[in-house]
C-alpha positions as CSV (number, residue, x, y, z in Angstrom):
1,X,-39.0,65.7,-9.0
2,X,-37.7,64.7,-12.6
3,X,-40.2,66.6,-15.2
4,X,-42.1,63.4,-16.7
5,X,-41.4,64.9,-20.2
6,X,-37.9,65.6,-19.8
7,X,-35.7,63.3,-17.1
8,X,-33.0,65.9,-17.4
9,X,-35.4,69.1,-16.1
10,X,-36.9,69.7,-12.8
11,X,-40.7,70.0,-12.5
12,X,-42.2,71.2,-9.4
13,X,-45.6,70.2,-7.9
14,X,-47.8,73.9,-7.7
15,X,-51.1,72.1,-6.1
16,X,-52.7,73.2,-9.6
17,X,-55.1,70.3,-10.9
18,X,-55.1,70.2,-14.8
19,X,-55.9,68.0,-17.7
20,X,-54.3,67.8,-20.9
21,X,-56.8,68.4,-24.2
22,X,-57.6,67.0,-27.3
23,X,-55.3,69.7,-28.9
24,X,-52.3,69.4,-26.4
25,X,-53.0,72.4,-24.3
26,X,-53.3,72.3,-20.7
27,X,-56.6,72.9,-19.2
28,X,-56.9,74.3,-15.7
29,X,-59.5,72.3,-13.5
30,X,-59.1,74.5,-10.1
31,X,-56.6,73.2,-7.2
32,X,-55.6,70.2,-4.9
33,X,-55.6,72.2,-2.1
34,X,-57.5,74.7,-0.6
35,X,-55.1,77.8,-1.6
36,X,-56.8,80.3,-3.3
37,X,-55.2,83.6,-4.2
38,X,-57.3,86.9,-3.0
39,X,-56.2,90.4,-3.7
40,X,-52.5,89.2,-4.7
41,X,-52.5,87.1,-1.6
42,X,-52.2,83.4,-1.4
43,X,-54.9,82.4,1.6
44,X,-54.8,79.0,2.9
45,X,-58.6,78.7,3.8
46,X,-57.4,75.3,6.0
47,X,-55.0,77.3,8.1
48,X,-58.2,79.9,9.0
49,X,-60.8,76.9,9.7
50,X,-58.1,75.6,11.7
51,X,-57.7,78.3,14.4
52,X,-61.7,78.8,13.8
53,X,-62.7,75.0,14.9
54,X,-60.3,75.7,17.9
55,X,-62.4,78.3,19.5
56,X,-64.2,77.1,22.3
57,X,-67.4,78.8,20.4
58,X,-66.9,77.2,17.6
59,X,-68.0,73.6,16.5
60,X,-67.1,73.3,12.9
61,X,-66.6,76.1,10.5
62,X,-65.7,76.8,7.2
63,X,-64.5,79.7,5.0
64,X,-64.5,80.2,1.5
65,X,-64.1,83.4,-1.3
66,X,-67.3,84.9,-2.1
67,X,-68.5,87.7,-4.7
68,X,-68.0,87.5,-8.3
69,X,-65.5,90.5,-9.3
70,X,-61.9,89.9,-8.2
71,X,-61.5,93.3,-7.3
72,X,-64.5,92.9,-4.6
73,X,-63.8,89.6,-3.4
74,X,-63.8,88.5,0.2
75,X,-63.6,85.9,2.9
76,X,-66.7,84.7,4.4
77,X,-66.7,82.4,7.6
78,X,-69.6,80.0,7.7
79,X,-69.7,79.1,11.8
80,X,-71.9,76.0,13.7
81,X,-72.0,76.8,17.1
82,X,-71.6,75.3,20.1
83,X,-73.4,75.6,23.6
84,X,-71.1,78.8,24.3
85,X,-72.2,81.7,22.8
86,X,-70.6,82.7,19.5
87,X,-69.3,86.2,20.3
88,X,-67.9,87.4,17.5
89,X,-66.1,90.4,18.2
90,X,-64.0,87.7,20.6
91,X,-63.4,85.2,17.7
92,X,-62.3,88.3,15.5
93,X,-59.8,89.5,18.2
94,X,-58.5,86.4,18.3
95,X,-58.2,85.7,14.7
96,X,-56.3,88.8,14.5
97,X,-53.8,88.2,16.9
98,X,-53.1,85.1,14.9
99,X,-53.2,85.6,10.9
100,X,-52.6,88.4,8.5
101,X,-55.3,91.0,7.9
102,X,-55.7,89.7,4.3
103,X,-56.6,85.9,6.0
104,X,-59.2,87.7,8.7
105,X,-62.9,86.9,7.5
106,X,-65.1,90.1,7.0
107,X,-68.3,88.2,7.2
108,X,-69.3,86.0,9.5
109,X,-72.9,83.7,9.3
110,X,-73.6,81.4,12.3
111,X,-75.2,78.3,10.6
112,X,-77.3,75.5,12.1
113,X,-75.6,72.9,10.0
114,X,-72.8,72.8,7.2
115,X,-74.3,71.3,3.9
116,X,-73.0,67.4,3.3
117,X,-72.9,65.6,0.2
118,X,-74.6,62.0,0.0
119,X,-71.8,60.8,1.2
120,X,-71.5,63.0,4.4
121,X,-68.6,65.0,3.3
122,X,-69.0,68.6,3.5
123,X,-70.1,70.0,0.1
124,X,-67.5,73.1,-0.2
125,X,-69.5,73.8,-4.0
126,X,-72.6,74.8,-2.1
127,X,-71.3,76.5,0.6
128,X,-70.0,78.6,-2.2
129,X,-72.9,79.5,-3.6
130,X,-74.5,80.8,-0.8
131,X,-75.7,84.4,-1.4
């Protein structure tokens, strides 16, 4: 797209939600999407909830990045079940067919509900912050 600045430039649309300051710097506010970079890897947390919610065991999950250190972060899996029994060695097999080793959860926590906002949207800040 032409850079809003310059018509004559190219700018190109990262996903990477900002504001611009008082002082005319750019502040970073996070993403658009749910891309989030882990060990030098871009990880598409959507693409892993997708093939998760497929799985006949599985009736909503979500993933997020937990621990505080870069160097020791991770993927965690949060998983509602269904009236098959969540088996996880069998949704880890098949995860690993499918994605990268760097997009395979290493924790799994079977959940009786996903936390909701007000507005029943799923609240992806507190699922962050579980322990």
């Amino acid at each position: 797209m032409p850079d809003p600045l310059d018509a004559a430039v190219r700018a190109y649309r990262t996903g990477d939600l900002g504001r611009l300051r008082e002082d005319g710097e750019l502040g970073c506010l996070g993403r658009r999407d749910g891309q989030v970079k882990l060990r030098g890897f871009r990880v598409e947390l959507g693409e892993i909830e997708t093939l998760l919610n497929s799985m006949p065991s599985v009736a909503e999950a979500v993933v997020a990045v937990v621990g505080e250190d870069p160097d020791n972060q991770h993927l965690r899996a949060f998983v509602v079940g269904t009236s098959v029994a969540f088996d996880r060695g069998e949704v880890l097999a098949a995860l690993r067919d499918k994605l990268p080793p760097h997009m395979v959860p290493s924790q799994f926590e079977v959940v009786p509900a996903l936390p909701r906002t007000a507005s029943g949207k799923l609240d992806r800040l507190a699922v962050a912050a579980k322990p």
